[in-house]
N, C-alpha and C positions, 0 to 999 in steps of 0.2 A: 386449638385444644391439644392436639400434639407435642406442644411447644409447654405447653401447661402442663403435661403429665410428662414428659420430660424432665422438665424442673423440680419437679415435687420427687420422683425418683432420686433427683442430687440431695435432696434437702435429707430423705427419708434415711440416707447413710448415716450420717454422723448420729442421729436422734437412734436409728437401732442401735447402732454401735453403744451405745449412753444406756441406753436399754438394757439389754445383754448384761452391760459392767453392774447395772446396778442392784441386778437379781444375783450376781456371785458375791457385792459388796455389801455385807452386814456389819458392822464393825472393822472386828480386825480377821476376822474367821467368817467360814461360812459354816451353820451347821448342820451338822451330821452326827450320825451314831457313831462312835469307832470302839474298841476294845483297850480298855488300860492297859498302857506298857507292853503295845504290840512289838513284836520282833520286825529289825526297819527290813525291808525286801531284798529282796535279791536280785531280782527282774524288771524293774520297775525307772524306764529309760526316765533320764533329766532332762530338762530341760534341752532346748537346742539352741544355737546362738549365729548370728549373722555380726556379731562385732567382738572384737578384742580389745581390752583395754591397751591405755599407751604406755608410756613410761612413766608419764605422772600420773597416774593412776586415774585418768580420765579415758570413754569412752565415747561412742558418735551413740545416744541414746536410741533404744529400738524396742517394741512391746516385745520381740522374746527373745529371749538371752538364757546362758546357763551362769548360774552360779558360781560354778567352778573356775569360771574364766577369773572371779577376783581372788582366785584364793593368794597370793601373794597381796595384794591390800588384808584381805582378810587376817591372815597371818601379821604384820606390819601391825595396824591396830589393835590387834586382838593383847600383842605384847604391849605394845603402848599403854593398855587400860591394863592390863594384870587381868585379862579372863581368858576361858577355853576356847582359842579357833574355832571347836569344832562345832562347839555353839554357837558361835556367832555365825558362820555357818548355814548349822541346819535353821536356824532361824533367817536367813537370805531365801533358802528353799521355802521354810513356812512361807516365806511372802512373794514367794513367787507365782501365786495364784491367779492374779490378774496382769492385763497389760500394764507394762512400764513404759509408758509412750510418753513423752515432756506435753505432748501437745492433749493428748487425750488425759492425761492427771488434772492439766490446767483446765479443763474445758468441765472435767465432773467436781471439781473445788470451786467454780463459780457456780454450780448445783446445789455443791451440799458443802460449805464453807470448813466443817468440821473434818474434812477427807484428808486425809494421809498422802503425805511427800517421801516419792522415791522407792528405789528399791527395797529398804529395808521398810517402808509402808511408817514412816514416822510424823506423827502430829507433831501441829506446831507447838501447843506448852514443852510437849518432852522435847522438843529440839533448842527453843528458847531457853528453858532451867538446864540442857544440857553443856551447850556451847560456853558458861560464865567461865571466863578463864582458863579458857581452855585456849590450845594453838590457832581455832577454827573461832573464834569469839565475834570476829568481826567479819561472818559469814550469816546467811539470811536464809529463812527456812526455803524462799521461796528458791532458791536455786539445788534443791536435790533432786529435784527429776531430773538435770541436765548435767548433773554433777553426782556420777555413782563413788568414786571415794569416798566423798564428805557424806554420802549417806551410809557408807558402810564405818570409819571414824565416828559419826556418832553415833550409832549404832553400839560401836563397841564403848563408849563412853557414859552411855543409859547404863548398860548391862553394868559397867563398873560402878555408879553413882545406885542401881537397886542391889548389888551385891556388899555396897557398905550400910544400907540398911535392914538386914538382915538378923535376926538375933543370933546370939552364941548360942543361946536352947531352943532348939525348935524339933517340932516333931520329925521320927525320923521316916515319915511316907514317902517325904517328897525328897529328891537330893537337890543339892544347892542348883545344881543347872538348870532341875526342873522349875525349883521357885523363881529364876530368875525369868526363867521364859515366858512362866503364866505372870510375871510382873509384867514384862515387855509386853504383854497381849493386853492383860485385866489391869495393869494398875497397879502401884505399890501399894497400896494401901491393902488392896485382896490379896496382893503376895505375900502379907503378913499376915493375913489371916488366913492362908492355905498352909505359912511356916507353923500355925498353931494344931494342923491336921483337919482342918475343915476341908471338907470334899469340894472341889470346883464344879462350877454349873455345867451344862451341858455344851455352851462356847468353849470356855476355857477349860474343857476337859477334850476338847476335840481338836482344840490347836495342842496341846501337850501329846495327843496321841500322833499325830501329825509330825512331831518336834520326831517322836522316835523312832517313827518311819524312817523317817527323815537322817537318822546318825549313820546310817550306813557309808550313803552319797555324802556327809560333810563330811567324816574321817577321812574318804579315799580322797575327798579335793587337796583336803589342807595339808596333807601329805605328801602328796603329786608336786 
């Protein structure tokens, strides 16, 4: 019997662990109430990190990590696609919410098959229509848990494919970084309909609050 409850102890980790992840995973956000267009913190520590990227821009994958550490990929891509570092960025922060584990991603995407790959938290449609002809074209969604470059690349190559759809008239609530963000969370399709000034739902208004928390810590990286 000892030997039985023993066992059941081993088993009961990884199933809490699975647990836990799936009360913070609702989509792409978790939500909450926050305040439109909060001023980002001042106090408010990053992340912590046990690993450093290498020189190609590969890392030994680990659930916590900062941000900051990619800001040279960050920077590198962000140019490559013609968008703002600083967003691409605070959107790494956005999704820095839960564990980044290879092994714990792969374990809740045989759960819930529609779950999001990697650091930048990216589905496979948006990864598959993003890679076409691009330098990463003959790369596979399934390797961005273990591969943080190519998830920050394409990353920065969404952001550049919803910023070309975008209209020239659009209302002016949002600025382009914001639409682009709530595209990256909600969809292009709603990011065109938040560019016509319709209010975002209570998710996608709380990852955009989130995003501007967030500018303080992505300015100071992409700098650094």
């Amino acid at each position: 019997m000892a030997g039985a409850r023993r066992r059941w102890r081993w088993f009961a980790v990884p199933i809490l662990a699975l647990a836990v992840w799936a009360m913070v995973r609702t989509g792409h956000t978790p939500q909450q109430t926050a305040t439109p267009h909060a001023a980002p913190p001042t106090s408010s520590p990053a992340p912590t990190s046990s690993t450093t990227p290498g020189a190609g821009g590969h890392a030994t994958p680990s659930s916590v990590y900062d941000p900051a550490d990619y800001a040279p990929q960050v920077r590198k891509y962000a140019a490559k696609a013609g968008i703002e570092p600083r967003l691409l960025m605070a959107i790494l922060y956005n999704e820095a919410y839960k564990p980044h584990d290879p092994d714990l991603e792969r374990a809740w995407q045989r759960h819930k098959p529609d779950a999001a790959f990697g650091i930048a938290n990216m589905h496979r449609a948006a990864f598959e229509e993003t890679r076409r002809g691009r330098d990463f074209a003959d790369r596979k969604w399934e390797e961005l848990p273990d591969d943080r470059g190519l998830a920050i690349e394409a990353a920065a190559w969404h952001l550049h494919d919803l910023a070309r759809q975008l209209p020239a008239q659009r209302s002016a609530t949002y600025s382009q970084s914001d639409l682009l963000a709530l595209g990256y969370n909600a969809g292009a399709g709603n990011m065109l309909v938040f560019a016509r000034g319709v209010t975002p739902g209570a998710q996608a208004q709380s990852y955009l609050d989130r995003l501007h928390n967030n500018w303080g810590n992505a300015e100071k990286a992409v700098a650094s």
